[in-house]
Steps between C-alpha positions, in 0.01 A plus 500: 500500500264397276435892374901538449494150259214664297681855445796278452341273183296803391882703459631193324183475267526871404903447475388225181268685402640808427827373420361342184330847390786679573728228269241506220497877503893550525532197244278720272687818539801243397356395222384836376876628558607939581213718412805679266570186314260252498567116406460535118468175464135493664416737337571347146303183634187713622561634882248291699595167338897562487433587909296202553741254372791728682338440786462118485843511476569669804214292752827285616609760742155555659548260789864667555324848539193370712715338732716809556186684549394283797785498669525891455160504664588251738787705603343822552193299694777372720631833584221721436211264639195540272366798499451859312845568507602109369246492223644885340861303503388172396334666195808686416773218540267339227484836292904500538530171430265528161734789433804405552408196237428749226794752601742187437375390172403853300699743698164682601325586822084502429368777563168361635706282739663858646198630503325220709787506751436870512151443607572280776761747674239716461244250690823464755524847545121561586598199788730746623369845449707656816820464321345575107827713451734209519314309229472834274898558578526140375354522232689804317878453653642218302278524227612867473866394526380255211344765327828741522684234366263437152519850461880518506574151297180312332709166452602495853154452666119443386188679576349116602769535812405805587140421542616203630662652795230807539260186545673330716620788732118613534447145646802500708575827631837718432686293750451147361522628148865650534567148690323332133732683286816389689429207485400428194808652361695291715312203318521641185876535517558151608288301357519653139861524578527123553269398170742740274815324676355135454364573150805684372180755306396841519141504637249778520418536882133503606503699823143389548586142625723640754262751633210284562699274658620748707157647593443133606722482785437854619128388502627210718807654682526880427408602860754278634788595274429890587493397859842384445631765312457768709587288805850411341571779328251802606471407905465859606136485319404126620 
């Protein structure tokens, strides 16, 4: 008992603590605005001072994002139980979290974030090296559907997606990344829907938002909804 209290305040610790790094650092990539068009106004004030007073400005959603984080980690403790496999998800929820914050203010997906995520399906797929080709699958079928897309019409999707996706479905597997694309365009679709209804405005849609949140509860639930899937609708195969 008193070893499962210890792992418990050491998760919600790690939860603050990188929480706060991960706000400072998406705050910054705010603050410094698309690496296509930067905030001219920081740079007319000198870059490291305009971002320094940018980011003052920003410290009143910190607690907001923290707490989110902990309960993320919380979450995936509570399903996951704390081990290898919790700690690869707990850091991404917080990478996806950090992303979708920037993806929702500039319109851009960091690259470095992408790449991070990238690294830990990599870590998850050396965990599971019996079934490597269902993390490789992952990783290049919706990002090549992505891809396809760019090439056919630029305005329609960006490369940050992509990556995005190719990231995520390395992580994941090809299973629970067509189940991440579903549903975040189900999300997409409604909730943007909604916002352009209630605020009777056009509004640029960053798919980013959506498919974190999405990657969220396949982290949590994704087994369980393909359980039910092919059950319902595929029951020859269950």
């Amino acid at each position: 008992m008193q070893v499962e209290v210890y792992v418990f305040l050491s998760a919600i610790c790690a939860a603050l603590a990188f929480g706060t790094v991960m706000y400072r650092y998406s705050l910054y990539k705010i603050c410094l605005g698309p690496e296509e068009d930067p905030d001219e106004e920081l740079k007319a004030n000198g870059t490291l001072g305009g971002i320094s007073r940018c980011m003052k400005r920003g410290d009143t959603g910190r607690w907001l994002f923290v707490l989110g984080t902990a309960l993320l980690w919380l979450a995936l403790g509570w399903k996951w139980g704390f081990g290898y496999l919790y700690l690869i998800y707990g850091l991404t929820a917080l990478i996806l979290l950090g992303l979708s914050m920037v993806d929702a203010a500039i319109y851009e997906l960091p690259p470095e974030m992408n790449l991070a995520i990238a690294i830990l399906g990599a870590a998850r797929l050396a965990m599971d090296l019996p079934h490597w080709y269902e993390y490789l699958i992952g990783g290049a079928l919706v990002s090549g559907m992505f891809l396809l897309i760019i090439l056919v019409r630029r305005d329609y999707m960006g490369g940050g997606d992509m990556k995005l996706m190719a990231a995520l479905g390395l992580l994941l597997g090809w299973k629970k990344i067509l189940l991440v694309l579903v549903l975040g365009a189900f999300l997409g679709s409604i909730i943007h829907g909604i916002r352009m209804l209630l605020t009777k405005e056009k509004h640029v849609l960053s798919f980013g938002p959506y498919l974190a949140a999405a990657a969220v509860l396949v982290m949590m639930w994704g087994d369980e909804m393909i359980r039910f899937y092919i059950s319902t609708f595929l029951p020859e195969l269950s």
